[in-house]
C-alpha positions as CSV (number, residue, x, y, z in Angstrom):
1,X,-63.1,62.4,37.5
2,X,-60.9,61.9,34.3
3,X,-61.4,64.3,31.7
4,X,-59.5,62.9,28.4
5,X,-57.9,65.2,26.3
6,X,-59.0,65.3,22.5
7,X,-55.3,64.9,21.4
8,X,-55.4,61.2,23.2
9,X,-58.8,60.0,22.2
10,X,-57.6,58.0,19.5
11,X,-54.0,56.5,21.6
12,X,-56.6,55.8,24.4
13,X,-59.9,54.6,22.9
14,X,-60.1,51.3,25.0
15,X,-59.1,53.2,27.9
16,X,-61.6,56.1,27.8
17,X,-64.1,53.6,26.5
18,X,-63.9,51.6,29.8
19,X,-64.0,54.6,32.0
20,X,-66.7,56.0,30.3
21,X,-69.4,53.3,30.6
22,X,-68.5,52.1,33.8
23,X,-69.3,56.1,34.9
24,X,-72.3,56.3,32.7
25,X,-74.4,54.1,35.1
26,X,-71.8,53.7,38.2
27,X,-70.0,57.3,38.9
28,X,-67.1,57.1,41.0
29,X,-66.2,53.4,40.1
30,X,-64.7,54.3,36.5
31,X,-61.2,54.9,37.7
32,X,-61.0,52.0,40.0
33,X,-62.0,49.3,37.0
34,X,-59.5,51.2,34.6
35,X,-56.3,51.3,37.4
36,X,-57.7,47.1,37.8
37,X,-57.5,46.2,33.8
38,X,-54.3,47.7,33.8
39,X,-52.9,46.6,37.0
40,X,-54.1,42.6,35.0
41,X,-52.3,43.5,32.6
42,X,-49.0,44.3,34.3
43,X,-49.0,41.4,36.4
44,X,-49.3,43.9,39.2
45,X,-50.2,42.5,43.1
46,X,-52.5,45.2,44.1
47,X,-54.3,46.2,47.1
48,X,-57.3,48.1,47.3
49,X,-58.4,49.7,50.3
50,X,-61.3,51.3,50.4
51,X,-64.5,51.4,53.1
52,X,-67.6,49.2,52.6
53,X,-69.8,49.8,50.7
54,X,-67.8,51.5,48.0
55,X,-67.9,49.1,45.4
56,X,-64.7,47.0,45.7
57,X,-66.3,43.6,45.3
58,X,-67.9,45.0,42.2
59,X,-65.3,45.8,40.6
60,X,-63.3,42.4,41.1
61,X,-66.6,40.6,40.1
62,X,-66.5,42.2,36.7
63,X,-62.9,41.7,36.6
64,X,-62.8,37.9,37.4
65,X,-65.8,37.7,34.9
66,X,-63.9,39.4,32.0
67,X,-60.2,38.0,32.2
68,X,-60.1,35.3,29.7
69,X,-56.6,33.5,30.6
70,X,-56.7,31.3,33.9
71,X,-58.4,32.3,37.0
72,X,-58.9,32.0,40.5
73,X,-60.9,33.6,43.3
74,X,-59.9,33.0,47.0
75,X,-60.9,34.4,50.5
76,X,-57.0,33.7,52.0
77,X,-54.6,31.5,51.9
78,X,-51.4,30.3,54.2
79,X,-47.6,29.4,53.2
80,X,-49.1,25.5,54.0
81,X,-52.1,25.7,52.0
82,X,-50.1,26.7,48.9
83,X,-48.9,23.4,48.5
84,X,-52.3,22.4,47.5
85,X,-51.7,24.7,43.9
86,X,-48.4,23.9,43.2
87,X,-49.1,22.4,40.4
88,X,-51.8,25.3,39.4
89,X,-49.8,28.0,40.0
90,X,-46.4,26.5,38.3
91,X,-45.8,28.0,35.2
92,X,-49.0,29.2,34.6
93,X,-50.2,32.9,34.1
94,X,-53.2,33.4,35.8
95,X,-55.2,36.0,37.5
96,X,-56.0,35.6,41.4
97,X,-58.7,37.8,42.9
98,X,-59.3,38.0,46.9
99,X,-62.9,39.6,47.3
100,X,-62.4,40.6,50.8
101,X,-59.3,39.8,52.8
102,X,-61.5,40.3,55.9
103,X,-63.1,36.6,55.2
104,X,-59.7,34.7,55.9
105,X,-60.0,33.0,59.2
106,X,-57.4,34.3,60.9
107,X,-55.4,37.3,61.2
108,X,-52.4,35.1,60.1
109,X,-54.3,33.7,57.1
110,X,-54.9,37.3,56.3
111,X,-51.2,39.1,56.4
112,X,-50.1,35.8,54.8
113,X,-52.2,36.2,51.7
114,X,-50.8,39.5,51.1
115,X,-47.1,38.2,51.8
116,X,-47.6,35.1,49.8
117,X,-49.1,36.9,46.3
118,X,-46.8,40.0,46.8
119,X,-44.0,37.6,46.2
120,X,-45.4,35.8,43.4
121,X,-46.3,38.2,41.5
122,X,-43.4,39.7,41.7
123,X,-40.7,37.1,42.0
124,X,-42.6,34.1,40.1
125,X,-41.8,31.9,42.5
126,X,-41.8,30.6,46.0
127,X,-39.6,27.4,47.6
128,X,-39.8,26.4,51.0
129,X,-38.7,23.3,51.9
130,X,-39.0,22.1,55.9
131,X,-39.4,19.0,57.6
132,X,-43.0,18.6,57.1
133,X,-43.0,21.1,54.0
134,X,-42.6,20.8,50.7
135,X,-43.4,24.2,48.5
136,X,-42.2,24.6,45.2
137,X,-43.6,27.4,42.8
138,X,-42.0,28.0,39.6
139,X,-42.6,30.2,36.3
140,X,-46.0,31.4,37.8
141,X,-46.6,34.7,36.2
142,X,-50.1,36.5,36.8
143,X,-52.0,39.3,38.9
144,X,-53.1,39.2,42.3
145,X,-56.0,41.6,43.1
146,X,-56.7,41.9,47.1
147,X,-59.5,43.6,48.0
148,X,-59.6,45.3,52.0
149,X,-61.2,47.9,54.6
150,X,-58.7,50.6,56.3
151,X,-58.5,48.3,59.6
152,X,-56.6,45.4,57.7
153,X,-53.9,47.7,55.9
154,X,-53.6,49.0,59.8
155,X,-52.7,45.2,60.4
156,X,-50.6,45.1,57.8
157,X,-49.1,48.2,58.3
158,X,-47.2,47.3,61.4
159,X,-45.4,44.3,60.2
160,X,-42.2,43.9,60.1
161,X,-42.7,42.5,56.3
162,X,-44.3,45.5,55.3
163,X,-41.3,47.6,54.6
164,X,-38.5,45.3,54.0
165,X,-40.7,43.0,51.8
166,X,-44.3,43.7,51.0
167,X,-44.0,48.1,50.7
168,X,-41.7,47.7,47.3
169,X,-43.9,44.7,45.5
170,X,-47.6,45.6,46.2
171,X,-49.4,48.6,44.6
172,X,-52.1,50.9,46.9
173,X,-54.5,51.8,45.3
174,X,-57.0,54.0,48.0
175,X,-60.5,54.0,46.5
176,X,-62.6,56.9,48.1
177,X,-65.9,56.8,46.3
178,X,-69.1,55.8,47.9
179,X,-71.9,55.2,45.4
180,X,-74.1,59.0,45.2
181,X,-76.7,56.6,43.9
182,X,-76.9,53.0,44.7
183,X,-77.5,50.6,41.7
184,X,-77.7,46.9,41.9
185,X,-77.3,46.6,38.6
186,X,-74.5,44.5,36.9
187,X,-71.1,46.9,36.2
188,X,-71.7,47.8,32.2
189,X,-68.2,46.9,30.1
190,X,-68.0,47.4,26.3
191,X,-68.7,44.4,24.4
192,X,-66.4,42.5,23.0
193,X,-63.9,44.4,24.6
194,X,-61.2,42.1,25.5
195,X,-57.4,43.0,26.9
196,X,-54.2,41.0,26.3
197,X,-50.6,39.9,27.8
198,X,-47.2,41.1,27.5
199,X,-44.5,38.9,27.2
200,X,-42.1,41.5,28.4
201,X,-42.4,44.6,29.3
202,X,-39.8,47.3,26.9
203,X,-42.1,48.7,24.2
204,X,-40.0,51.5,22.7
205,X,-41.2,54.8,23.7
206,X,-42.4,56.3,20.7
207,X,-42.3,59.6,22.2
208,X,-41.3,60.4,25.3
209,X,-41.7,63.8,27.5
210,X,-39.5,64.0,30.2
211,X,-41.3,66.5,32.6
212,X,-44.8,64.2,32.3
213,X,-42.8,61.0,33.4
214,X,-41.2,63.0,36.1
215,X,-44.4,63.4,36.9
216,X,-45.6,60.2,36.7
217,X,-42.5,59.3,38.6
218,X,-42.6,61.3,41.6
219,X,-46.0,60.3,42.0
220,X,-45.0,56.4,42.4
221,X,-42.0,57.3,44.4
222,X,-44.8,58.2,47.6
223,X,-45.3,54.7,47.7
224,X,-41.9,52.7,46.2
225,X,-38.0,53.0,46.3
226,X,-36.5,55.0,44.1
227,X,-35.7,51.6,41.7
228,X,-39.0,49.9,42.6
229,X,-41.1,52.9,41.7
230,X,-39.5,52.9,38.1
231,X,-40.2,49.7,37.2
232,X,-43.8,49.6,38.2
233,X,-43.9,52.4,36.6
234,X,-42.6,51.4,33.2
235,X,-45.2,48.3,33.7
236,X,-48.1,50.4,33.7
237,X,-46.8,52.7,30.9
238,X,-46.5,49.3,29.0
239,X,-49.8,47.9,30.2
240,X,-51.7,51.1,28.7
241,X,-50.0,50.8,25.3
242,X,-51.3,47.1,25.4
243,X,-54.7,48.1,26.8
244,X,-55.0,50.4,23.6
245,X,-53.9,47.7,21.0
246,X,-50.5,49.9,20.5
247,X,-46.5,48.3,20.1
248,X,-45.1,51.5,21.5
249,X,-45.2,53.7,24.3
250,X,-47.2,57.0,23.6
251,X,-47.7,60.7,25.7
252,X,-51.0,59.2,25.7
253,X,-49.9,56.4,28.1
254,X,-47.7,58.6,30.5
255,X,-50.7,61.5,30.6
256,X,-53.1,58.4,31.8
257,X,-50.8,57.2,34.2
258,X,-49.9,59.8,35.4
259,X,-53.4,60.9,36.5
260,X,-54.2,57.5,37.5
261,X,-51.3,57.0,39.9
262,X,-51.8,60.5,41.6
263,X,-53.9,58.2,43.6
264,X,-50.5,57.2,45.3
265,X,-50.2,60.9,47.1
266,X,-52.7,60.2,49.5
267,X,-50.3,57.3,51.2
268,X,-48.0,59.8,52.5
269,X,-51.5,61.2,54.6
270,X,-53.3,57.9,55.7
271,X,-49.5,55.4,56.3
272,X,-47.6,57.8,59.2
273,X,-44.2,57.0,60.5
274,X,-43.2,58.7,64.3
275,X,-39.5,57.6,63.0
276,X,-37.0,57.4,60.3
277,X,-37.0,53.9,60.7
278,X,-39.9,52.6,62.5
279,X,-43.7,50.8,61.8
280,X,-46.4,52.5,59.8
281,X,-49.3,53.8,61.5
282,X,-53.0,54.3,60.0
283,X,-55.3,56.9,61.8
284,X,-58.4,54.5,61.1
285,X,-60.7,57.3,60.5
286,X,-58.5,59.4,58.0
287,X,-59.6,57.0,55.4
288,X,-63.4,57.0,56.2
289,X,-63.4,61.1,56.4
290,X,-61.4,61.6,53.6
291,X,-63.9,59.2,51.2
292,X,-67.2,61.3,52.5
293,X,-66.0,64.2,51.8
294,X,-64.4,63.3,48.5
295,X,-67.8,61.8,47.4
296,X,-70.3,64.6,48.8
297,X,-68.0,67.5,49.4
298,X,-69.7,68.8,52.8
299,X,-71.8,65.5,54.2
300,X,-74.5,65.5,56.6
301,X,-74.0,64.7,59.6
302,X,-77.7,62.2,59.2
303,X,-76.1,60.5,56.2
304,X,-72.4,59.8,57.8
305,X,-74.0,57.9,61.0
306,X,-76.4,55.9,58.6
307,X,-73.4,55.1,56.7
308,X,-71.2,53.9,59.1
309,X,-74.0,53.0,61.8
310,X,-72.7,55.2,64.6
311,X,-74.3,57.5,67.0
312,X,-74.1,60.7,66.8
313,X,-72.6,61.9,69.7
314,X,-69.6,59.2,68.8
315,X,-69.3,60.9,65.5
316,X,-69.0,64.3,67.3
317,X,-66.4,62.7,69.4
318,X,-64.2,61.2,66.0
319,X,-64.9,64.7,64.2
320,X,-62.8,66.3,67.3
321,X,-59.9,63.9,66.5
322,X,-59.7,64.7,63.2
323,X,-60.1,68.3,62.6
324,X,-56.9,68.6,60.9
325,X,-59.2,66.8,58.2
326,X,-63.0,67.9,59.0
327,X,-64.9,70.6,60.6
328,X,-68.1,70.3,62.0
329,X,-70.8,72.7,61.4
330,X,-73.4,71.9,63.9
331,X,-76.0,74.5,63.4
332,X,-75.9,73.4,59.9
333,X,-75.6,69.8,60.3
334,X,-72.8,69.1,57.7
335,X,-69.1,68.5,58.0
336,X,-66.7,70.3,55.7
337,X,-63.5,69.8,54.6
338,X,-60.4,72.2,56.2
339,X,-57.8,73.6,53.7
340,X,-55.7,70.8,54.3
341,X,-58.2,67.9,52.9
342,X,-58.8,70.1,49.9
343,X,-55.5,70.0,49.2
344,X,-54.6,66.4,49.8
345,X,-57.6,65.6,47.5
346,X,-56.8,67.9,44.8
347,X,-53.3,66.0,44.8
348,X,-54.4,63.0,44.9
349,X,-57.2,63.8,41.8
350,X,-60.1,63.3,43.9
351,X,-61.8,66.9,44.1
């Protein structure tokens, strides 16, 4: 939960505004549409993981709804189907959404979506040029936000892309929260609330405290390069001043990142390497563990096999797997969290 200051209300009044009425009827999903507006903004390539069932496709709906520049909404795409938006994509700034990167068709169409958008967002441009190929993407300048469950990022994960290539250009962003109470409702947004683009990214810091962007910094660095990490960074810094209709760079800005991107701690937990220089692994039930107990604290043992539809002697089976995360309390039937998940959710601003 955010809790903004008093001293930043005014520097952040579109910011807490959003957070606060997505909250007032949706708790839990306030963060996740705030870290989205401002990861449009920054012509960030984002991917957010996160269970079903935890709002995700939400989010992006409002999203795609709201953006008022050009838009497109996709399920996947391949390195040979992007010759079909050339055109589209060319010098255009545009925001891309991918509901659920589990609908691609294929595991290739999947890990090539990522690959693809990582690059344009970040680069602007893609040229391959083969025998039976003609790609040629130029002054494209935009978003990309990719919606997926733990067992994709696994895939991901693994290849050989991830860290020379995709690691540095795409943020994480690990959304815990299941809904407490389900509502079908439409997410709220403030009316007429509308958010714009920067040309560039070097609004002069108006004032600027060193420990809090240290801060901020060495929260980034658990998921980028040291050179990476500040310039994404410096892009959301920028973004926020935007957000909040400012021309400079406020403490405002580097307190809300800040919180926001603490989000990035929990990477070092969920992506393991056995080696210095070697694959990511992702303990596929980590993620699901770590979002019940961020959500209800100590969670039945009833509720978890209705919510993932498992048995319950499986669940006792994955609870003795991961009791560096979760204990089970049978004569109560609830789970609860070990020292260890307390911390990591504390770090990560999720307790």
């Amino acid at each position: 939960m955010l809790r903004f200051p008093n001293k930043y209300r005014d520097d952040l009044e579109n910011a807490q505004l959003i957070y606060e009425t997505i909250e007032s009827s949706h708790r839990g999903l306030g963060k996740l549409v705030l870290f989205e507006v401002l990861s449009d903004i920054a012509n960030r390539c984002v991917l957010v993981v996160g269970c079903s069932g935890t709002g995700k496709s939400r989010v992006t709906d409002l999203l795609y709804g709201r953006v008022k520049r050009s838009k497109l909404k996709i399920d996947a795409i391949t390195v040979s189907g992007l010759k079909r938006f050339n055109k589209i994509l060319s010098y255009n700034d545009m925001t891309i959404v991918v509901d659920d990167l589990s609908k691609g068709q294929t595991e290739w169409s999947q890990m090539a979506t990522v690959s693809v958008f990582s690059s344009l967002c970040y680069t602007g441009s893609i040229v391959k040029i083969t025998g039976n190929l003609e790609i040629m993407i130029q002054g494209f300048r935009g978003s990309a936000i990719i919606n997926l469950q733990p067992l994709l990022l696994r895939k991901i994960a693994r290849l050989p892309e991830f860290e020379t290539d995709i690691r540095d250009k795409t943020i994480r962003y690990y959304h815990l929260r299941f809904p407490v109470e389900e509502n079908i409702n439409p997410l709220p947004f403030p009316n007429n609330l509308e958010w714009g683009y920067l040309d560039d990214f070097n609004l002069p810091i108006k004032e600027n405290n060193k420990r809090l962007y240290n801060m901020a910094f060495e929260n980034f660095r658990y998921e980028f390069s040291k050179a990476r990490a500040r310039e994404h960074l410096n892009a959301y810094l920028n973004a926020s001043a935007k957000l909040n209709n400012r021309a400079e760079i406020t403490r405002a800005d580097l307190w809300l990142i800040y919180q926001l991107s603490k989000n990035f701690r929990l990477e070092h937990n969920v992506l393991v390497k056995k080696d210095l220089e070697g694959a990511r692994q992702l303990d596929r039930n980590v993620l699901p563990i770590l979002s019940a107990i961020a959500t209800y604290r100590a969670p039945r043992v009833k509720d978890l096999c209705f919510r993932f539809g498992i048995k319950k002697t499986r669940l006792y089976e994955i609870l003795t797997d991961v009791t560096d995360y979760a204990l089970l309390v049978k004569n109560k039937g609830v789970v609860i969290p070990t020292d260890t998940t307390r911390e990591i959710l504390k770090e990560s601003g999720e307790w």
